[in-house]
TIVOBA-830692 format. One line per field, with one value per residue (C-alpha): x, y, z; residue number from 0. Coordinates in steps of 0.1 Angstrom, whole numbers, m for minus. Example, Ala and Ser with C-alpha at 12.3 -4.5 7.8 and 13.67 -1.06 7.14 Angstrom:
<nodes>
c1	(123  137)
c2	(m45  m11)
c3	(78  71)
nr	(0  1)
</nodes>
This chain:
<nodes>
c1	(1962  1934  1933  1916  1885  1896  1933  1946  1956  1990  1990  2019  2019  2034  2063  2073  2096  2097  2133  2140  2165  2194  2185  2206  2217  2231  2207  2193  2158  2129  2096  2089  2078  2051  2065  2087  2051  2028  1995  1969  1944  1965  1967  1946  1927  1930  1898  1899  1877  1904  1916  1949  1955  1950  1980  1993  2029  2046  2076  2097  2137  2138  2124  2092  2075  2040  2032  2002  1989  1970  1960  1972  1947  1963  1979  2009  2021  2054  2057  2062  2079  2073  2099  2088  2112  2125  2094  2070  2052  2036  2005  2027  2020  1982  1979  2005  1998  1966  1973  1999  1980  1971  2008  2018  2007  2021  2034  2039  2064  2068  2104  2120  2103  2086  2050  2034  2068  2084  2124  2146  2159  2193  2170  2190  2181  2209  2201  2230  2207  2173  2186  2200  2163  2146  2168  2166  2127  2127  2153  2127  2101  2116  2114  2127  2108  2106  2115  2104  2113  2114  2140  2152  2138  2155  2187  2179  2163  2199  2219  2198  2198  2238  2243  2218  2210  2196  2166  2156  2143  2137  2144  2124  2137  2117  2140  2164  2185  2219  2241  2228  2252  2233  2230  2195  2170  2142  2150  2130  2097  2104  2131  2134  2141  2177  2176  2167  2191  2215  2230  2220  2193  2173  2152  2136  2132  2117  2090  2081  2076  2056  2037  2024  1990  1995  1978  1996  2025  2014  2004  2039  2054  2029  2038  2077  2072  2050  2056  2023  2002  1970  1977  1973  1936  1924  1915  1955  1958  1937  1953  1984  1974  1956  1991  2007  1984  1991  2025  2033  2020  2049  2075  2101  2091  2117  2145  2141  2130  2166  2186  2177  2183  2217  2223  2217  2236  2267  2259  2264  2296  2316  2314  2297  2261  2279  2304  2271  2253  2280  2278  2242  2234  2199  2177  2172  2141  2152  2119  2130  2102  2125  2113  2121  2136  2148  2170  2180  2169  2208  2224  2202  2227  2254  2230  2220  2250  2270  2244  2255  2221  2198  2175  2162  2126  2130  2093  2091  2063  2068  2088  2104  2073  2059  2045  2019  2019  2017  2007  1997  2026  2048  2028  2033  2067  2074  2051  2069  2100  2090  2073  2109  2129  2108  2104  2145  2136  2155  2189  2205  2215  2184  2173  2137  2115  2080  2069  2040)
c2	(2054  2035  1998  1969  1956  1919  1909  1915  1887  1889  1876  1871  1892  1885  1907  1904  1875  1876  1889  1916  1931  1956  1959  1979  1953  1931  1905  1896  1872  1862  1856  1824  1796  1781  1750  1765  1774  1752  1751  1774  1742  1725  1752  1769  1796  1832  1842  1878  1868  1844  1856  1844  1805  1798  1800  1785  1777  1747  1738  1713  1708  1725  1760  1778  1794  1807  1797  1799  1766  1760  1726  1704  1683  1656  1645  1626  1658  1673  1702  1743  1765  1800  1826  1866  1895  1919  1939  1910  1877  1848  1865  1875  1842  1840  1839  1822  1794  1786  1788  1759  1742  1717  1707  1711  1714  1747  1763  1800  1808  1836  1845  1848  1878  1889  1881  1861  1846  1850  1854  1830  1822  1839  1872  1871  1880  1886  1862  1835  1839  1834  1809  1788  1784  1780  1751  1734  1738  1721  1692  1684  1681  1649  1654  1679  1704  1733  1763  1796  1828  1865  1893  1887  1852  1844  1848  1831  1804  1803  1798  1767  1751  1760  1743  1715  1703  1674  1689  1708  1694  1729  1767  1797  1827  1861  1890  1874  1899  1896  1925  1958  1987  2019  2047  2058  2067  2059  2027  2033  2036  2069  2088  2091  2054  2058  2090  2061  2040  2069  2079  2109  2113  2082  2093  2121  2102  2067  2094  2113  2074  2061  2091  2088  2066  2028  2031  2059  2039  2007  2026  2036  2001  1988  2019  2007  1969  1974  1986  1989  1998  1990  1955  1953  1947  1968  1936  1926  1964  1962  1928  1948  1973  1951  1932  1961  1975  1944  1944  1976  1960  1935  1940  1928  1945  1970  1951  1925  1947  1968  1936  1918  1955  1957  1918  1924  1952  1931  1904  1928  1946  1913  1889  1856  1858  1856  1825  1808  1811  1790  1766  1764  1730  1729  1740  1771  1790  1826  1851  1888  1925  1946  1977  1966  1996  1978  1951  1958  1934  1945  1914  1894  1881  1875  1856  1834  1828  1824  1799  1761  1750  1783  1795  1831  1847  1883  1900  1937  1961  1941  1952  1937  1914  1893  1867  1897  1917  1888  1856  1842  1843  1835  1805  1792  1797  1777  1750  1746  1745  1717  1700  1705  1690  1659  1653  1656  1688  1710  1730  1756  1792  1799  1835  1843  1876  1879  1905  1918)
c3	(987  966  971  952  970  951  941  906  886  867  831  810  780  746  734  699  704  738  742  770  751  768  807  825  850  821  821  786  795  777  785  804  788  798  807  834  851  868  856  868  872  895  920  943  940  957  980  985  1023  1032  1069  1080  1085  1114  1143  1171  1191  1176  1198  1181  1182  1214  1196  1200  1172  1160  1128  1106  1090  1055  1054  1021  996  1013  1046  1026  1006  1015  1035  1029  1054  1043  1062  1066  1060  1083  1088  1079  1095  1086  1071  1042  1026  1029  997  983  1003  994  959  963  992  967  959  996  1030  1041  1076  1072  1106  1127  1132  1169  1183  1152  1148  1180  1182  1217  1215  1223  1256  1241  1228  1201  1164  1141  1110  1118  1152  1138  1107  1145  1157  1124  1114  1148  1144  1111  1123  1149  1124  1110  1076  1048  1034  1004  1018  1010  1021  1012  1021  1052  1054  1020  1033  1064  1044  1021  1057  1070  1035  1037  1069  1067  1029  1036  1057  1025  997  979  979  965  973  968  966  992  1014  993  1007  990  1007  989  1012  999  1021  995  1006  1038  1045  1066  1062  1100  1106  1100  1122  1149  1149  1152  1191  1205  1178  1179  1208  1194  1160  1176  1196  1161  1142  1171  1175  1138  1133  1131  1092  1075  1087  1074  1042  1036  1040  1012  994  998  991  963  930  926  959  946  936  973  990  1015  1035  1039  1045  1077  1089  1087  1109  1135  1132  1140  1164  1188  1182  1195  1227  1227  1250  1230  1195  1192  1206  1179  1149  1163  1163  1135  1112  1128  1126  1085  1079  1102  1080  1045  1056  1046  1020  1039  1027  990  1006  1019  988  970  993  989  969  972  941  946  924  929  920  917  914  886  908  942  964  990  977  942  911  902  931  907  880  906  930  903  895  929  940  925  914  909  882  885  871  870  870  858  873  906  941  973  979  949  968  981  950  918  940  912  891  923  928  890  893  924  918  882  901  922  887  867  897  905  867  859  839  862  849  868  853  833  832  825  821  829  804  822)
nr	(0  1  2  3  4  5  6  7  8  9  10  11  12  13  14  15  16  17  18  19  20  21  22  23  24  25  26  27  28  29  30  31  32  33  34  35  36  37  38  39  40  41  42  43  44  45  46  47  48  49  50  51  52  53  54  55  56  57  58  59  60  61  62  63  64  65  66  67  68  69  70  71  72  73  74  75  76  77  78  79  80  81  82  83  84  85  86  87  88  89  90  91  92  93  94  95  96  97  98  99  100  101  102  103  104  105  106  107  108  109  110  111  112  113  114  115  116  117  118  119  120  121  122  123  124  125  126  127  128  129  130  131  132  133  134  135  136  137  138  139  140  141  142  143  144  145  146  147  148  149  150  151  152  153  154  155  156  157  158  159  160  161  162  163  164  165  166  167  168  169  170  171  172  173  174  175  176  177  178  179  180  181  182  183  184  185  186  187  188  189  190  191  192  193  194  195  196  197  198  199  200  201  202  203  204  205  206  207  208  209  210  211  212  213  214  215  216  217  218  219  220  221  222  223  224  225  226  227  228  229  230  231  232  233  234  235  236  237  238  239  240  241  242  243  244  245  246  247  248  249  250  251  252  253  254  255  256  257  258  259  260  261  262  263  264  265  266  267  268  269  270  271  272  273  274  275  276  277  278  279  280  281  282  283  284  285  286  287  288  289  290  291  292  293  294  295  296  297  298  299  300  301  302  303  304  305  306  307  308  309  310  311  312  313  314  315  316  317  318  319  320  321  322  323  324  325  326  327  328  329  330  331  332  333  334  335  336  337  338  339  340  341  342  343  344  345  346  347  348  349  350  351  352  353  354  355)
</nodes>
């Protein structure tokens, strides 16, 4: 796998008149304008040497959690909570939050057992579970935030917003964890990771994955999440693999990567993730990869729509995790979220295509 030494800016390219035309999901967008996007000279800028923000254990609410911080321009701007996905931490968002540290200060977490996070007391880490301690973590904060979360952190981002509006002043969800029921192993990074979860055959499966080198399995989760691998930079490809590397060190590790994959897919087989999201009120910038494999761009329209006061940018060429793969472009359109609802520009329902 070839990756880029420095990040690859995304640029919005000009189509004819901009419209998408048929798409196979149904959903007829054009090209954003540029006034739904914040501009590029009031955000930050990427550093291709920038290590992850620095960490440590914030308890607060009566929860424990690692997080990652990236200071703001100024002590009085609201604050970001960035939330990982399933397989992810808070270095996903090294990027992305220094690109909007000038509109916020920002506090990337780790999830319950996932990153340098300990579990719970309860060890428990279904999403309903995990949504539990992230929005007693926030409550204890004293003060609403924008949240922002991808996959699995989406979702768990849509439940606390659900259940406490009033601590959330924002939500930007990247390819949220809406219930996607395809039986299609391309879905998974290995094909043997189903095999593990099975009875009987899990053993022999679990012993194969973690017999195979920490970086050829890192390499196929990039592969996965990205449509494009080598938007990636071998630097966040490394950091992955240390990540990993200590992880697998962590007692706990496998007990909450089990749970919180059989928490989901408890979650899908009804229809509550779809009643929460209409009960969602907050608004609600939903970004969506055209090519992501894991959670189809196809729950798009009917996200958008179930949520009360949503907008949705659908970006083609991109996968599962756009804050990693187009920071740029995610940062534009979150920050021109914020801009449209604190200027009274903000309307729900629009659909918008980058065209890159």
């Amino acid at each position: 796998m070839a990756f880029r030494s420095t990040p690859v800016v995304h640029r919005p390219a000009t189509h004819g008149d901009g419209l998408a035309g048929a798409r196979p999901d149904g959903l007829a967008g054009v090209r954003p304008d540029e006034a739904d996007l914040a501009d590029e000279a009031t955000l930050g800028r990427i550093d291709p040497m920038q290590a992850p923000w620095p960490g440590r254990t914030v308890v607060s609410g009566g929860v424990a959690l690692h997080v990652r911080e990236t200071p703001g321009a100024s002590p009085d701007l609201p604050e970001a909570v960035y939330v990982h996905g399933l397989a992810g931490s808070s270095t996903n968002w090294t990027d992305l939050a220094g690109m909007l540290s000038p509109r916020v200060t920002g506090t990337a977490v780790d999830l319950p057992g996932f990153g340098l996070s300990e579990p719970t007391a309860l060890r428990e880490y279904t999403p309903d579970a995990m949504a539990d301690a992230l929005l007693c973590w926030i409550a204890g904060r004293g003060r609403p935030v924008h949240l922002v979360g991808n996959s699995l952190g989406g979702l768990i981002s849509m439940t606390v917003a659900a259940r406490r509006p009033e601590l959330v002043r924002s939500l930007t969800l990247v390819s949220p964890a809406m219930p996607d029921r395809r039986p299609d192993p391309r879905r998974l990074s290995d094909p043997r990771m189903a095999l593990a979860m099975v009875p009987g055959l899990g053993r022999s499966a679990r012993r194969a994955l973690a017999e195979e080198p920490l970086r050829s399995r890192a390499e196929k989760v990039v592969n996965l999440c990205f449509a494009d691998p080598a938007r990636g930079s071998a630097r966040r490809l490394d950091e992955l693999v240390a990540e990993a590397t200590h992880r697998a060190t962590l007692p706990w590790a496998a007990e909450a990567s089990d749970g919180a994959t059989l928490g989901l897919l408890g979650l899908w087989a009804g229809r509550e993730a779809w009643t929460r999201a209409a009960r969602t009120r907050v608004p609600t910038m939903v970004i969506w990869g055209e090519q992501d494999r894991i959670v189809t761009a196809r729950l798009a329209r009917r996200t958008v729509t179930t949520l009360p006061d949503a907008r949705l940018l659908l970006i083609p060429g991109v996968g599962h995790v756009a804050q990693m793969e187009v920071p740029e472009l995610v940062a534009r359109a979150t920050a021109g979220a914020w801009d449209a609802q604190e200027q009274g520009r903000w309307s729900s329902g629009a659909v918008r295509e980058d065209c890159g």
